[in-house]
N, C-alpha and C positions, 0 to 999 in steps of 0.2 A: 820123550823126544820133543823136541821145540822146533815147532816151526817157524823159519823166518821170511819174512817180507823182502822181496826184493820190489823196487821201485823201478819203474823203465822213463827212459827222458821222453817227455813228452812232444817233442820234437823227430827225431830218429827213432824214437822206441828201443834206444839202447838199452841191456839190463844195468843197474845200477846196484852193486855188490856192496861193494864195500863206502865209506863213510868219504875217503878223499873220491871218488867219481860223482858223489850226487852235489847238486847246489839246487836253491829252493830262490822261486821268486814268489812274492806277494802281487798280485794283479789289483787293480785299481777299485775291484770289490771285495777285494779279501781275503780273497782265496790262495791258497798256495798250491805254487806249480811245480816237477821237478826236471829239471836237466841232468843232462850227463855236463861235465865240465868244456866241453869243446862248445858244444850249442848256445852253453850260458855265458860264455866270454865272446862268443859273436851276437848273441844279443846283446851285451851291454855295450858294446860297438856301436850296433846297429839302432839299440832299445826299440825294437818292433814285436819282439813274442808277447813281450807281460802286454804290450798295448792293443796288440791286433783284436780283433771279434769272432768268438768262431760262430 
């Protein structure tokens, strides 16, 4: 049995199943972050998650 990775947005904490729900950003250190696809089309609106501080 294989188990798999589900990813949640980090935003919402949505679970992210399948391959079209996740999108990935790079932050200004490197790192990558993942959304669900609704949170990552209001940030590229917005461009505030990859930039904010936590």
């Amino acid at each position: 049995m294989v188990d798999i990775l589900f990813y949640k947005c980090e935003v919402c904490s949505k679970e992210l199943g399948t391959k079209g729900e996740q999108r990935a950003g790079v932050d200004e250190r490197g790192f990558t972050h993942s959304f669900c696809v609704d949170c990552f089309n209001d940030a590229e609106r917005r461009k505030s998650i990859l930039g904010r501080s936590r």
